[in-house]
C-alpha positions in Angstrom: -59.4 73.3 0.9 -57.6 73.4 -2.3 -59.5 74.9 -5.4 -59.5 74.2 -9.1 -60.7 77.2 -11.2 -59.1 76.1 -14.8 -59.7 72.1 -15.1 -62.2 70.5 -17.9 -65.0 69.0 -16.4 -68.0 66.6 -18.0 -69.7 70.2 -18.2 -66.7 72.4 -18.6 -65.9 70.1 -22.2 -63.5 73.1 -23.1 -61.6 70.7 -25.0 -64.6 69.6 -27.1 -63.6 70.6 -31.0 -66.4 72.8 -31.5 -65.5 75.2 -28.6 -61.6 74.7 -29.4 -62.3 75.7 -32.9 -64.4 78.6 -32.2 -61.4 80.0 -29.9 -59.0 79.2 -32.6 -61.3 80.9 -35.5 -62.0 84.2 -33.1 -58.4 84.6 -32.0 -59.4 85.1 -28.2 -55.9 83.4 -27.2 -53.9 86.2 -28.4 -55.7 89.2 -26.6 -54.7 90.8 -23.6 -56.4 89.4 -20.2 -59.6 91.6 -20.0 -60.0 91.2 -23.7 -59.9 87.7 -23.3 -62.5 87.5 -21.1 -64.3 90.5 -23.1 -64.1 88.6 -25.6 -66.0 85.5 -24.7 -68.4 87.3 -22.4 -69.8 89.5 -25.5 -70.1 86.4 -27.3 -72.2 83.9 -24.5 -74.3 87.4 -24.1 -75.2 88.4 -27.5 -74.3 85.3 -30.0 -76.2 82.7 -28.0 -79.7 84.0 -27.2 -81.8 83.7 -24.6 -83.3 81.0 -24.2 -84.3 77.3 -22.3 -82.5 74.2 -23.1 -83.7 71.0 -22.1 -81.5 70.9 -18.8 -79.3 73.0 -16.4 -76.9 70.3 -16.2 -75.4 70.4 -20.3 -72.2 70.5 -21.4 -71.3 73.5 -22.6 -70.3 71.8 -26.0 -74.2 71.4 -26.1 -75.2 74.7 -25.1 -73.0 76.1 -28.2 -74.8 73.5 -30.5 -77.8 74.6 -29.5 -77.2 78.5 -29.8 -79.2 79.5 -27.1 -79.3 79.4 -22.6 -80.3 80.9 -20.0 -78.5 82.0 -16.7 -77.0 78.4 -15.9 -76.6 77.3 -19.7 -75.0 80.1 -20.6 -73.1 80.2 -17.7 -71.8 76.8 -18.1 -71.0 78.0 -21.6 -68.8 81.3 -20.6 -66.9 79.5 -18.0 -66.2 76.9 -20.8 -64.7 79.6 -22.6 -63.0 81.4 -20.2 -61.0 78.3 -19.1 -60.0 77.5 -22.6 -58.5 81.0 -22.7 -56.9 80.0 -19.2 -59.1 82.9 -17.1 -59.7 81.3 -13.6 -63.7 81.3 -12.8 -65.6 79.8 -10.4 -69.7 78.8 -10.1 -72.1 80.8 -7.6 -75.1 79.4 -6.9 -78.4 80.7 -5.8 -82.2 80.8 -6.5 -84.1 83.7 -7.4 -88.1 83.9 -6.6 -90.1 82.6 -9.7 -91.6 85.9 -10.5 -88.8 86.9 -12.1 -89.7 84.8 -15.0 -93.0 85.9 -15.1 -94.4 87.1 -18.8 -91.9 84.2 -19.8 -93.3 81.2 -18.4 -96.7 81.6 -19.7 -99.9 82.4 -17.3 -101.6 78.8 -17.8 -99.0 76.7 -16.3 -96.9 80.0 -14.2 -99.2 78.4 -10.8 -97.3 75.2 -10.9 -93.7 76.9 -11.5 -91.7 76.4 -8.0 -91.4 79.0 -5.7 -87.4 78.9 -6.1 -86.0 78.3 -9.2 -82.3 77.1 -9.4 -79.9 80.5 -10.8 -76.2 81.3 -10.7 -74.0 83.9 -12.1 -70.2 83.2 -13.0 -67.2 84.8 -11.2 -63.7 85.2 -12.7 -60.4 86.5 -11.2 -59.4 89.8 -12.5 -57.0 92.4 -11.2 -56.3 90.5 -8.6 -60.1 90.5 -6.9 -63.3 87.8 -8.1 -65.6 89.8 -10.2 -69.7 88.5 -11.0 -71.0 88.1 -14.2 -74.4 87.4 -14.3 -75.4 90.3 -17.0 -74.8 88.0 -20.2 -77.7 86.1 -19.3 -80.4 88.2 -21.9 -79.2 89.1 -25.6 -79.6 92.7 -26.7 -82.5 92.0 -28.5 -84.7 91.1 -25.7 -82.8 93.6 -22.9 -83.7 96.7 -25.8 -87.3 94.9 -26.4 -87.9 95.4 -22.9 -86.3 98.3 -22.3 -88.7 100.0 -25.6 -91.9 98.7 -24.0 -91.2 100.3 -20.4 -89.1 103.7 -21.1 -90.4 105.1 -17.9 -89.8 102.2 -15.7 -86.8 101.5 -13.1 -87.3 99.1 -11.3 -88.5 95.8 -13.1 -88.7 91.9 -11.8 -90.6 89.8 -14.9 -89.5 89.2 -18.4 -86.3 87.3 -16.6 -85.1 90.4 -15.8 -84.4 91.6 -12.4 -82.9 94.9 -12.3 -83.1 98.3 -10.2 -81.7 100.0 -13.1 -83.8 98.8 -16.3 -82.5 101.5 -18.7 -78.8 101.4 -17.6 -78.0 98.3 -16.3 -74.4 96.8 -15.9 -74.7 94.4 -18.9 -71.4 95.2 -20.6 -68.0 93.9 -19.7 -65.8 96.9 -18.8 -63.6 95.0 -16.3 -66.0 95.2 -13.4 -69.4 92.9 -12.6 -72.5 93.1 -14.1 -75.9 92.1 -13.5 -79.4 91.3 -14.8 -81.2 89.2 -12.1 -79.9 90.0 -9.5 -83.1 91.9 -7.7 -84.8 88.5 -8.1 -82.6 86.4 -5.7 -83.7 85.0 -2.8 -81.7 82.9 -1.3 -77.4 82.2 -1.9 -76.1 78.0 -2.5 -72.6 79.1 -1.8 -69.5 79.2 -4.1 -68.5 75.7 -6.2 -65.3 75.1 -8.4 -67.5 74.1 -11.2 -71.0 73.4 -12.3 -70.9 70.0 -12.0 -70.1 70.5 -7.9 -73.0 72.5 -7.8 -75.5 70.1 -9.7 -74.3 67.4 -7.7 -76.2 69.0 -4.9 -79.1 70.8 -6.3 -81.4 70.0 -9.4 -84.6 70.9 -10.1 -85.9 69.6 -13.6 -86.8 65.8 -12.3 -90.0 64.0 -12.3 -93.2 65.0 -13.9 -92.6 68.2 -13.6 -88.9 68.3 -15.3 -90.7 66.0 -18.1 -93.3 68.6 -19.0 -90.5 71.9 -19.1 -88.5 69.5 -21.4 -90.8 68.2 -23.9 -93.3 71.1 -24.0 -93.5 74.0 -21.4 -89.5 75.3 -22.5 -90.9 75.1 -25.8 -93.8 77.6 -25.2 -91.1 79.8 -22.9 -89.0 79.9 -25.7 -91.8 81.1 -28.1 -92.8 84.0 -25.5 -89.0 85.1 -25.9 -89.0 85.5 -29.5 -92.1 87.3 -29.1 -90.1 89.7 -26.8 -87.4 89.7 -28.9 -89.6 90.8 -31.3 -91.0 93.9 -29.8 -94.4 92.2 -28.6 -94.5 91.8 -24.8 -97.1 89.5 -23.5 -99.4 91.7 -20.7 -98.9 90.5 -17.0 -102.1 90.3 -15.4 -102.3 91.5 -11.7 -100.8 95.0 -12.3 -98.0 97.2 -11.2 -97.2 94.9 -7.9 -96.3 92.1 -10.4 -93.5 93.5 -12.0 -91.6 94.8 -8.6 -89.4 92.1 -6.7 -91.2 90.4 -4.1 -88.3 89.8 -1.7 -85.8 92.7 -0.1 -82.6 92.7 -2.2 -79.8 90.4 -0.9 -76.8 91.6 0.5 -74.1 91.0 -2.2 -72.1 87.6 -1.0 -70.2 87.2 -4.2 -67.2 89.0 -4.0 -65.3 86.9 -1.6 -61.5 85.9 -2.4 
């Protein structure tokens, strides 16, 4: 089967004028390759906060608009980016146990959240191996929020974070993968080309349900986040079991060539 890790797509709108101007206006073409990719991965990570959009399925033109994602926004975003500065990258799919979003979906409606909840990470060819980026997903302000309002804690599975490492996790680019949910995944969707392969296959914000997250339960999320952000981190009831990952950590499937 024959790949394509550097076309447009409907979601990969590289070629969109907002995202070709913001390219032209950083200067990313003219870096080096792991600058390049540096580059746009510091900006999806720390310039576009976390966040919930009205849909997985956006083009990444729309995600920039909107200044704000979360794993599979900003994903679509990055690998946007990355393409525009002609970095090969791919789309792996997965869903990670709903728990990790717990303290961000609020406790009145967290019940009727699905078990599973649609997540991905981006992978990019580097140095001659695919390397996964999943640790852009949470802006520095929440990640060091968190971090302040657990110093003693490790291990940690709620605030959409889903780490074994909460103080020192792999967030920054150095030319190797990083990760920030990873602890919450529980099952793997396989590899796709591109978003839109992937949502071709698998969505999750239809019906009732997907009409409540867009017009008022995102909304709320999104309220709780800049409350994180803030320093002011909304209690979990139920204790210490509620913040640990409820499923044995995966075996890592990502790296294949």
């Amino acid at each position: 089967m024959s790949h394509d890790y550097l076309s447009a797509t409907p979601l990969l709108d590289y070629r969109a004028a907002p995202i070709q101007a913001l390219v032209a206006q950083r200067g990313w073409a003219e870096l080096t390759e792991k600058a390049r990719i540096g580059a746009a991965y510091e900006f999806v990570r720390n310039e576009v906060l976390f966040g919930y959009n009205s849909d997985d399925a956006l083009p990444a033109s729309k995600v920039l608009a909107d200044g704000y994602g979360q794993c599979n926004t900003k994903g679509t975003l990055l690998m946007a980016l990355l393409r525009a500065l002609k970095i090969p990258c791919r789309f792996h799919g997965f869903t990670i146990d709903k728990r990790l979003q717990r303290g961000v979906v609020p406790e009145a409606v967290y019940p009727l959240a699905p078990r599973n909840i649609i997540h991905s990470w981006v992978e990019v060819q580097h140095g001659g191996t695919w390397l996964e980026l999943e640790g852009f997903i949470l802006d520095r302000g929440v990640l060091e929020a968190l971090q302040a309002s657990f110093p003693k804690r490790r291990v940690l599975c709620a605030y959409g974070v889903g780490t074994d490492c909460l103080q020192t996790p792999s967030v920054g680019w150095a030319g190797q993968s990083t990760y920030i949910q990873k602890t919450g995944i529980n099952s793997d969707l396989g590899v796709f080309d591109s978003p839109d392969a992937f949502y071709a296959d698998h969505r999750q914000l239809t019906g009732l349900r997907g009409l409540a997250y867009r017009l008022a339960i995102r909304h709320w999320m999104n309220r709780r986040v800049a409350q994180i952000r803030a320093g002011r981190v909304p209690a979990i009831p139920g204790g210490e079991s509620n913040l640990l990952p409820p499923v044995p950590i995966p075996q890592d499937k990502g790296a294949a060539s």
